[in-house]
Backbone bond lengths (Angstrom), bond angles and torsions (degrees), N, CA, C in turn:
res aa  C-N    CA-C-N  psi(-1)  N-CA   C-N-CA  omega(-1)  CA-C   N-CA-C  phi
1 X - - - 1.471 - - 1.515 109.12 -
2 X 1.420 130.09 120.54 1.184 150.26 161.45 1.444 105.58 -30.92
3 X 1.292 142.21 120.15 1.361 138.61 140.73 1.618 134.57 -37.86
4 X 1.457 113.57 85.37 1.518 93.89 -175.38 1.553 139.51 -10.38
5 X 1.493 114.49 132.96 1.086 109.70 -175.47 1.657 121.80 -87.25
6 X 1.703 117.44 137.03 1.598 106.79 -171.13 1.705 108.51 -76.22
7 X 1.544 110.08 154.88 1.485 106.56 156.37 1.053 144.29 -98.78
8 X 1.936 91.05 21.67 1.619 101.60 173.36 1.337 112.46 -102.31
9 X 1.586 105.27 151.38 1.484 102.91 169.40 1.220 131.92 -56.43
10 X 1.305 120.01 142.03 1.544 124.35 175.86 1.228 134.18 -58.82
11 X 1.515 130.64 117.91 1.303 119.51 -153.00 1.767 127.60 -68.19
12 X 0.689 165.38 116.73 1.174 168.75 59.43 1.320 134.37 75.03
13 X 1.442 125.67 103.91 1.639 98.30 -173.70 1.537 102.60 -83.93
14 X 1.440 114.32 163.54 1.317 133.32 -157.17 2.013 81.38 -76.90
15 X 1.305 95.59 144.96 1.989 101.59 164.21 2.009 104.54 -54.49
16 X 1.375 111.20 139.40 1.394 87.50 167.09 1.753 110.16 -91.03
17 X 1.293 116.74 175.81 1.265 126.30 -162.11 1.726 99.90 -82.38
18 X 1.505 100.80 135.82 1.608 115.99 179.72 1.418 105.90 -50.99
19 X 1.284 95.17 145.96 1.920 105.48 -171.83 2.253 82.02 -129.55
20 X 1.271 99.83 150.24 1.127 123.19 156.56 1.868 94.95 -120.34
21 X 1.507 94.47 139.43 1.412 89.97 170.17 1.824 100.36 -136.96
22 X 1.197 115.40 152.10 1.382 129.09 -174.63 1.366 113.49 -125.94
23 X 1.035 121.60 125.42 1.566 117.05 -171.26 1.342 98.33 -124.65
24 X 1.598 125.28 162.42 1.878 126.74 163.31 1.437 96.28 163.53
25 X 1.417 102.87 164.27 1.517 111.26 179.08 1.297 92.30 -80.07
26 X 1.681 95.78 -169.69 1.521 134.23 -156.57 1.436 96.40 -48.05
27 X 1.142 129.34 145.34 1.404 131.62 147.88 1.585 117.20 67.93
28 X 1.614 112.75 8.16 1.499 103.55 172.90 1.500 114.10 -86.28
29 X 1.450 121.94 49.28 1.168 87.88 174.59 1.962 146.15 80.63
30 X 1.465 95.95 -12.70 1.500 100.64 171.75 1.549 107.17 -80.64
31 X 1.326 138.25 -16.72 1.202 129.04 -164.30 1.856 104.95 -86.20
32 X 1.402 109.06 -49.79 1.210 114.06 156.88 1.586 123.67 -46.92
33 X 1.250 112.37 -49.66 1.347 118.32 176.98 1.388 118.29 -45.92
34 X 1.470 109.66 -64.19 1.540 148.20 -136.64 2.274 90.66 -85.77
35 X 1.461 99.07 -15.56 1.524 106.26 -160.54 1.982 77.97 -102.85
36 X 1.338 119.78 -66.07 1.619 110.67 -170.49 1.414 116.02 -65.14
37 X 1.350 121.14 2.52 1.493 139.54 179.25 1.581 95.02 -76.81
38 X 1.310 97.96 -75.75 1.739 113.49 -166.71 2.175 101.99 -50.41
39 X 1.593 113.46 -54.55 0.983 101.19 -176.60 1.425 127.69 -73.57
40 X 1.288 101.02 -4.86 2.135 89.06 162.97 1.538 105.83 -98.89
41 X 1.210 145.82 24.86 1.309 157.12 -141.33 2.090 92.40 -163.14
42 X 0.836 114.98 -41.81 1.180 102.88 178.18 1.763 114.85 70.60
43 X 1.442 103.30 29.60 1.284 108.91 178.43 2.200 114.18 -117.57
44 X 0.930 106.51 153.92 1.395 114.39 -177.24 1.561 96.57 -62.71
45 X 1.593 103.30 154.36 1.977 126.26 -179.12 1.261 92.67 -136.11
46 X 1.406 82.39 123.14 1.721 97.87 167.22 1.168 106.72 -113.42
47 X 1.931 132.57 121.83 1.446 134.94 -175.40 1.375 103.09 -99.39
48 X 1.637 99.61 89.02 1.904 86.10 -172.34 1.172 109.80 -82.07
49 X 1.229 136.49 12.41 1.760 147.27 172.63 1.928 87.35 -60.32
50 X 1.640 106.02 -53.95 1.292 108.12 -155.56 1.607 112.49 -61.80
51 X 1.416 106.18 -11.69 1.902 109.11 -163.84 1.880 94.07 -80.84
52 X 1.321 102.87 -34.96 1.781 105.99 -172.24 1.612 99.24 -76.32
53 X 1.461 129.96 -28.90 1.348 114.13 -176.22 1.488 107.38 -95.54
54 X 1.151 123.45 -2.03 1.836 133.60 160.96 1.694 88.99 -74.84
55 X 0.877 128.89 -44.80 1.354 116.70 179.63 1.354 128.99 -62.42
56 X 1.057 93.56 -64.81 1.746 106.28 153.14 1.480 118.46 -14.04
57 X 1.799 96.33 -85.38 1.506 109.00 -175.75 1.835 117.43 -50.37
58 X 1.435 96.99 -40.31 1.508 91.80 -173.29 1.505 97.28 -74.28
59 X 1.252 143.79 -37.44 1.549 126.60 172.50 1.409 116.02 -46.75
60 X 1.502 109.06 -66.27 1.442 104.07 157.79 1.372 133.15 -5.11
61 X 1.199 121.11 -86.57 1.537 134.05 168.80 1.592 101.47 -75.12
62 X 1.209 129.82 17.83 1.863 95.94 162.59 1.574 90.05 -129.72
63 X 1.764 136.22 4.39 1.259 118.59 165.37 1.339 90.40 96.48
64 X 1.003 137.04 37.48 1.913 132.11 161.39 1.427 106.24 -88.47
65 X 1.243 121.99 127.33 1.492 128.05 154.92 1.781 112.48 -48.25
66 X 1.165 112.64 131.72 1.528 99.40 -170.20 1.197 114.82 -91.90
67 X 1.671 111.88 13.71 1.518 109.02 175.65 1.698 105.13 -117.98
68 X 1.305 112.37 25.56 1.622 117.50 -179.89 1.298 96.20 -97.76
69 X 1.590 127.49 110.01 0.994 129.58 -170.28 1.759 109.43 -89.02
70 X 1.424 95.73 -42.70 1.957 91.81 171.55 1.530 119.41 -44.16
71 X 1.200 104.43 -45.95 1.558 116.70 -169.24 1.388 93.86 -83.35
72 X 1.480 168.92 -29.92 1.686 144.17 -179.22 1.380 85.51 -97.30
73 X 1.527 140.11 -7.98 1.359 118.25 148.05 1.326 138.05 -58.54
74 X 1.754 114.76 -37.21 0.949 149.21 -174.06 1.978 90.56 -74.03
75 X 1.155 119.97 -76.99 1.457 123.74 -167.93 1.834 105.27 -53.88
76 X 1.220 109.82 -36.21 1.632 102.91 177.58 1.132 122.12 -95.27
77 X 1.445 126.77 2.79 1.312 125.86 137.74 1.827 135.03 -45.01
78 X 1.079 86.69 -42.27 1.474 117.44 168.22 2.164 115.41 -76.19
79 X 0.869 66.31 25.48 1.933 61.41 -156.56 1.854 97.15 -99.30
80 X 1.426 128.12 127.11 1.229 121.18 172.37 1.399 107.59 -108.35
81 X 1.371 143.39 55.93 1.683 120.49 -172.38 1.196 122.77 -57.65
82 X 1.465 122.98 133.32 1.825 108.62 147.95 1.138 115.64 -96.03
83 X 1.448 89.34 146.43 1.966 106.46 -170.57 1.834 74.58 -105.12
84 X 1.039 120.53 145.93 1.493 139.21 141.68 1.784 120.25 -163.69
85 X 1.126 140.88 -171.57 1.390 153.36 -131.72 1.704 101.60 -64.42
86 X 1.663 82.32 48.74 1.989 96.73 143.99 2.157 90.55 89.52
87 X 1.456 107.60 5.06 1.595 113.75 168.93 1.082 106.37 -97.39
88 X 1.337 108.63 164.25 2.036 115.38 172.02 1.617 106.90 -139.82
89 X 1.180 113.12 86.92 1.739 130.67 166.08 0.956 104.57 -63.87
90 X 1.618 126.73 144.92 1.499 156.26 151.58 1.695 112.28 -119.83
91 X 0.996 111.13 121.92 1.907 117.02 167.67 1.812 85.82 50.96
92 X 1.005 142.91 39.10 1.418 133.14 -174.19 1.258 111.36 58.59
93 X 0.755 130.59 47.70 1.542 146.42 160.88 1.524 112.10 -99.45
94 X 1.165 123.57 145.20 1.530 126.73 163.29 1.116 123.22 -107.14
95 X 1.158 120.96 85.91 1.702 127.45 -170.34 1.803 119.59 -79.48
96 X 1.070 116.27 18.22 1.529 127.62 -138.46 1.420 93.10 -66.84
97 X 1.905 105.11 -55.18 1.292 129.51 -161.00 1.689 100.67 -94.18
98 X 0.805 119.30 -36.05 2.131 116.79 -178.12 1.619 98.51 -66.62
99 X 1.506 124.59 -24.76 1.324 95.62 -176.41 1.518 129.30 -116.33
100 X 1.696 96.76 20.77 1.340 133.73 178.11 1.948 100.27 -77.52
101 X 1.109 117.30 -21.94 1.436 105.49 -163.00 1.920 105.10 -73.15
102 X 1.586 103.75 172.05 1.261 96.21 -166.71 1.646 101.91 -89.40
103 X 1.887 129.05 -13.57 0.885 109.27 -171.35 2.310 101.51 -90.09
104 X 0.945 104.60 -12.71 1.223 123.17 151.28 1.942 123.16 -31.53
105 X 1.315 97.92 -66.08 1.613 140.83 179.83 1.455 99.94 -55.66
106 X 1.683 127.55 -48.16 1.287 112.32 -149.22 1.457 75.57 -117.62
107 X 1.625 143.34 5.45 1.368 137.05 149.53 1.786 120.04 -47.01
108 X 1.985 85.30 -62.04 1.676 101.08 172.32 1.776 110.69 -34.34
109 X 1.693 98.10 -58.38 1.608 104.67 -150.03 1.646 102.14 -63.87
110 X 1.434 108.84 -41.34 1.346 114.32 160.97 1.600 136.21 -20.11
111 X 1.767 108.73 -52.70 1.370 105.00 -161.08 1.711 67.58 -112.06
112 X 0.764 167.60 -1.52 1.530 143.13 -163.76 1.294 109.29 -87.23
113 X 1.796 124.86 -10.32 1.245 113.03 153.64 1.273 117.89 -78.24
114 X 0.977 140.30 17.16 1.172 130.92 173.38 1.713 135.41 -88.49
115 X 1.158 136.89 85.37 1.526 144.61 176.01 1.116 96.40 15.86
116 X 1.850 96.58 -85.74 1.906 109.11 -165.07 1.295 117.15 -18.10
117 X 1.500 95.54 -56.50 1.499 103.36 -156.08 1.648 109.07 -81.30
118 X 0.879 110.61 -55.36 1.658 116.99 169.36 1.646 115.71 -21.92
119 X 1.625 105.70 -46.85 1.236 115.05 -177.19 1.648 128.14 -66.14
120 X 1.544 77.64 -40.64 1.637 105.09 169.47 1.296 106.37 -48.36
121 X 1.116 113.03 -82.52 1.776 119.71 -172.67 1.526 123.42 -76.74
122 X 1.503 125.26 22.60 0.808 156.90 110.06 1.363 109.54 16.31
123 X 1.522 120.24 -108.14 1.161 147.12 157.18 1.310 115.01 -26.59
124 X 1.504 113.81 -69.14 1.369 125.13 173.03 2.223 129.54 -38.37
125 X 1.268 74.71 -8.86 1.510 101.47 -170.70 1.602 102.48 -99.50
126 X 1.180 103.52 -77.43 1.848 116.51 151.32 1.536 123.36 -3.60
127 X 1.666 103.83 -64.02 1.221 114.58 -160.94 1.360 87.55 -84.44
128 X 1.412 154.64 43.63 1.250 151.32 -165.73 2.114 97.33 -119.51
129 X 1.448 88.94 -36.97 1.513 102.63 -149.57 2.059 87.14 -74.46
130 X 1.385 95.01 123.62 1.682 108.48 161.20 1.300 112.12 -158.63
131 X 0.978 98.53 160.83 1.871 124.52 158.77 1.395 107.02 -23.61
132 X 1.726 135.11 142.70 1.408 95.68 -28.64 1.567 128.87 -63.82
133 X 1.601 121.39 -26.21 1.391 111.24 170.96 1.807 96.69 -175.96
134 X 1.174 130.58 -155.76 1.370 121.37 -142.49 1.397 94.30 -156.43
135 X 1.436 126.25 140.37 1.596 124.42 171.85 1.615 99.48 -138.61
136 X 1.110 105.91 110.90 1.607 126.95 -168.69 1.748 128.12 -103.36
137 X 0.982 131.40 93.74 1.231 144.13 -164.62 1.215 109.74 -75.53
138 X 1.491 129.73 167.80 1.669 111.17 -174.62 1.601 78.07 152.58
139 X 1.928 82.97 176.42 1.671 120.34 172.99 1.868 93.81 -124.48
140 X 1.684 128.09 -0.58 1.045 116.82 -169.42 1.929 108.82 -153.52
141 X 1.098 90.01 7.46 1.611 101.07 -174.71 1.530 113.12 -54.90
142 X 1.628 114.51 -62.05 1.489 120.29 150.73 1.633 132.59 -33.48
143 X 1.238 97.72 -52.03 1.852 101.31 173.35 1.195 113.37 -90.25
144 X 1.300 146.49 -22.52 1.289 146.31 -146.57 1.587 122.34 -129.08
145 X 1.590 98.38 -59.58 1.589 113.71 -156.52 1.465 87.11 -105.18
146 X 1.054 137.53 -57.64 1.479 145.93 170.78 1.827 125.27 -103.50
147 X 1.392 103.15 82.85 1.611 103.79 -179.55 1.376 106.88 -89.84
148 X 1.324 118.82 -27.77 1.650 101.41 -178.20 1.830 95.27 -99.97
149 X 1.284 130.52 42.54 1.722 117.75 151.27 1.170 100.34 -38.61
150 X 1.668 97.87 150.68 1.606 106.47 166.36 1.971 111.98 -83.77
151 X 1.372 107.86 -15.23 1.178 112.21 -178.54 1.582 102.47 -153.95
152 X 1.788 103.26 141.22 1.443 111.68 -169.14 1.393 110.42 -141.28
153 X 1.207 115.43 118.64 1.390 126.71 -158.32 1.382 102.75 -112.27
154 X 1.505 125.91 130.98 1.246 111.94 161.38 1.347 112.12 -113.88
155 X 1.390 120.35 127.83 1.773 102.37 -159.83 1.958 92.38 -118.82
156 X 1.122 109.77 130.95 1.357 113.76 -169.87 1.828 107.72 -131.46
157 X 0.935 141.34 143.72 1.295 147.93 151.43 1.470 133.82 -123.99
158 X 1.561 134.92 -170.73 1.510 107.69 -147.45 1.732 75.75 -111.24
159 X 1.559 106.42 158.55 2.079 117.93 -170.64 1.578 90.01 -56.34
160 X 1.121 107.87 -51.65 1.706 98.26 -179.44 1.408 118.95 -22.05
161 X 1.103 95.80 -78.75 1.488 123.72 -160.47 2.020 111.77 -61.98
162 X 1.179 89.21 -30.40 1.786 109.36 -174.28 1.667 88.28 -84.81
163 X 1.048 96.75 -45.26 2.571 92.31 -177.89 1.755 106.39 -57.64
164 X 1.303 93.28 -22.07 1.942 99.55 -151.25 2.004 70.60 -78.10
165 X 1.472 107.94 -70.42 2.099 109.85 -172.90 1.007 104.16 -41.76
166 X 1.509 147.61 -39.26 1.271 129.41 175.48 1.490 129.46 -79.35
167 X 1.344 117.02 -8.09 1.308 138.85 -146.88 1.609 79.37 -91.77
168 X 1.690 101.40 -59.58 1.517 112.44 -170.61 1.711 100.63 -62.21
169 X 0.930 108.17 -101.73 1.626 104.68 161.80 1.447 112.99 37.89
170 X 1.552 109.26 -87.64 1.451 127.84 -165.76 1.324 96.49 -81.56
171 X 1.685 157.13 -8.00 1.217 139.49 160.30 1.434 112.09 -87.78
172 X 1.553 119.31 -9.73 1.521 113.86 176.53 1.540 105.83 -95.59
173 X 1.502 117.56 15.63 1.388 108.71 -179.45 1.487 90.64 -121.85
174 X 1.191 122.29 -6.29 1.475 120.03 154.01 1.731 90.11 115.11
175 X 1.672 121.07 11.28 1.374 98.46 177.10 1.655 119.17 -100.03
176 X 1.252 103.85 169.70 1.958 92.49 -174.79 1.145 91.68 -107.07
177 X 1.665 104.08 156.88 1.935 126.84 178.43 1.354 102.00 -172.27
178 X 1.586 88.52 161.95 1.366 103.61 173.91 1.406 128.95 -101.32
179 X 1.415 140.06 147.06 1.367 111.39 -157.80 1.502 88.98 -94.24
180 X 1.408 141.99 9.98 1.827 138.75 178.09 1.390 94.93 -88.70
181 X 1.936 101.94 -34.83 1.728 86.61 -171.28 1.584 132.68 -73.29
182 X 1.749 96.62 -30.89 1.489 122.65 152.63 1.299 103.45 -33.24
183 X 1.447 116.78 -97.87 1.690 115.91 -160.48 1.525 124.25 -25.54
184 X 1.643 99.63 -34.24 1.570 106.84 -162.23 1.402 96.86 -85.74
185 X 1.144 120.80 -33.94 1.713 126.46 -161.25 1.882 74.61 -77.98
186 X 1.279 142.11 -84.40 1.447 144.40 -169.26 1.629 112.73 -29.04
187 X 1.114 119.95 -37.95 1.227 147.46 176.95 1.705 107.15 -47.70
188 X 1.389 96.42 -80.53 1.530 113.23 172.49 1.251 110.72 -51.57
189 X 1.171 130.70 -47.37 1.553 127.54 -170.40 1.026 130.68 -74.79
190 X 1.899 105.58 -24.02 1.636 130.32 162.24 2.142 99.31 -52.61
191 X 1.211 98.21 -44.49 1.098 105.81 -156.90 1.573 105.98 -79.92
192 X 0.841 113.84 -57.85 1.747 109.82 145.71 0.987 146.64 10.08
193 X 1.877 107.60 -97.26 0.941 118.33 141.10 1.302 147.82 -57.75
194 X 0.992 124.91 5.21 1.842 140.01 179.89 1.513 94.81 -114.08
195 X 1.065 154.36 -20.45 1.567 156.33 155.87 1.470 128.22 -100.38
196 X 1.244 100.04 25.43 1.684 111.45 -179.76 1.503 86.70 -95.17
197 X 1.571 99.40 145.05 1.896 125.19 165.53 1.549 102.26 -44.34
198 X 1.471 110.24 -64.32 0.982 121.76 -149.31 2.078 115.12 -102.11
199 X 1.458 79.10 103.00 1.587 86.44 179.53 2.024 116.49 60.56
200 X 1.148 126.14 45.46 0.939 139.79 -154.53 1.668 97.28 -82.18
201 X 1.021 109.31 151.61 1.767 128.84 -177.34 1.195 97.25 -55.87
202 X 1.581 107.28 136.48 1.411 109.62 -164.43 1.330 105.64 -170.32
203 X 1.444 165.03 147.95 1.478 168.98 123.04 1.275 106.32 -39.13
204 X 1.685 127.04 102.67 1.540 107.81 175.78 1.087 133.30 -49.31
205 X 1.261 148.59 -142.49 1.462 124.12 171.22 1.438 111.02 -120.87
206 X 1.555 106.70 2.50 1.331 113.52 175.96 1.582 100.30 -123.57
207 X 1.108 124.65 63.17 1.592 132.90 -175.17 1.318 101.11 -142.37
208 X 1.954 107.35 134.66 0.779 132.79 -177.72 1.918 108.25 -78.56
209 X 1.555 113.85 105.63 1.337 106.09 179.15 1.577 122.76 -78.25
210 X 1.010 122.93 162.21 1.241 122.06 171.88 1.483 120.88 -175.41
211 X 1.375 109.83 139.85 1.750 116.15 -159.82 1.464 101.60 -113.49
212 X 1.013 111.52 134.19 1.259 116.30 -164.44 1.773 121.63 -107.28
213 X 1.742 99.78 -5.61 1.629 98.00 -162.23 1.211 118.01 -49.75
214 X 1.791 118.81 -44.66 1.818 100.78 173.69 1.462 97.17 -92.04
215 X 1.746 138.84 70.34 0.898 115.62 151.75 1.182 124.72 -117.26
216 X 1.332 151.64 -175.10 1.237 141.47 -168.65 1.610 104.42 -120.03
217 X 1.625 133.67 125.69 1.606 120.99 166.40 1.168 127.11 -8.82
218 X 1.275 119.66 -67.40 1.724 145.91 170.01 1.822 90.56 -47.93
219 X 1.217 145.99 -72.30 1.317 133.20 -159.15 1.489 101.89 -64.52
220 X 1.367 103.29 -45.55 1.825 94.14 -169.20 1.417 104.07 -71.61
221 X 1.364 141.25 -24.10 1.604 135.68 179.98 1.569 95.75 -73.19
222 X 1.176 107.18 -21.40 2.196 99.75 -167.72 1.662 78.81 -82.02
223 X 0.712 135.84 -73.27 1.853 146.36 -166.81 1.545 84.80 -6.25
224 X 1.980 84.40 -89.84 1.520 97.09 -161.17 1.534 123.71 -47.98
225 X 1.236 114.68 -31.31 1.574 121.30 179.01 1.711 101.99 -71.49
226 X 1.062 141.46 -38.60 1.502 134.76 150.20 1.439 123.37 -29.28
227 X 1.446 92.38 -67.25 1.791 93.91 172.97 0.975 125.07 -52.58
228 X 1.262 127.21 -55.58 1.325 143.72 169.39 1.755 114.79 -49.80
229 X 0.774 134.74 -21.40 1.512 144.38 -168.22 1.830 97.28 -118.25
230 X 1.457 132.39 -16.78 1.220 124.37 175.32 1.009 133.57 150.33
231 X 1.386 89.61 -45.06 1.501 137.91 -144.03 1.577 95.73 -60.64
């Protein structure tokens, strides 16, 4: 016998909330971008660059081998960040500036090939996306963490030009570098990340590219806010 049929409509899952996602190597510029995107949009940024260099740092100081993938799986499971007005808190901690450094940087690039961990924060990335909508930074946000974004940017510029922004970068935060040592450290990490197994740097195939070396912050946030709006 058939179960009576109801005459209410069938429920519905709610739409999930619009994601812009931005993808590019080291130093182009999506994190800056991906942050003046969200605030004329009035939507949450998630810097998932920042969850692998929280990883980093806390291995660092707790004695993790950075190629033990169970264990920075194990520690970023555990991991709660707040992203809010352009800071990144842990346990009340302000990590904004400790995980900006460059030996920091080539910690991240380090364990970010790694499965475990990828998988781990996974989710953690996921659970980012709400109402009103989400602007997501990455080397995998488009292919990986976010495939149905409503808009996918891949913003890329030439190592030159990305060594010269970091070069500046790290002397206005008061740290010293070299701009030969930059390129080479950028170099490797290009290389890295674009030949990792797992989810490797990539332009989705439905992502809007765009190079930014003569461009200005302000032009590349008008770009993406165009696309995104229709335009």
């Amino acid at each position: 016998m058939n179960p009576p049929q109801s005459n209410q409509p069938s429920a519905r899952a709610a739409p999930a909330a619009p994601v812009i996602a931005i993808d590019g190597p080291t130093a182009s510029g999506k994190g800056t971008v991906a942050q003046g995107v969200a605030a004329a949009l009035g939507y949450a940024c998630l810097d998932s660059g920042a969850l692998y260099r929280i990883v980093g740092l806390l291995a660092a100081e707790r004695g993790i081998d950075l190629d033990d993938g169970a264990a920075l799986a194990a520690l970023a499971a555990r991991l709660r960040p707040v992203f809010a007005g352009g800071r990144i808190e842990l346990d009340g901690r302000d990590l904004t500036e400790a995980i900006r450094t460059e030996e920091v940087g080539r910690a991240a690039s380090r364990v970010a090939v790694l499965p475990a961990l990828r998988v781990a924060l996974l989710q953690l990335q996921r659970d980012q996306r709400r109402e009103p909508g989400l602007v997501a930074d990455g080397r995998d946000m488009g292919t990986v963490v976010f495939p149905d974004a409503r808009l996918k940017v891949y913003l890329q510029a030439a190592v030159e030009v990305r060594a010269r922004r970091r070069l500046k970068q790290l002397i206005e935060k008061g740290y010293s570098a070299r701009l030969e040592d930059l390129l080479q450290s950028l170099r490797e990490r290009d290389e890295r990340d674009r030949t990792r197994d797992c989810a490797p740097l990539a332009a989705a195939e439905d992502a809007r590219v765009l190079d930014s070396s003569a461009l200005t912050v302000e032009q590349v946030v008008a770009q993406v806010l165009e696309w995104y709006r229709g335009g």
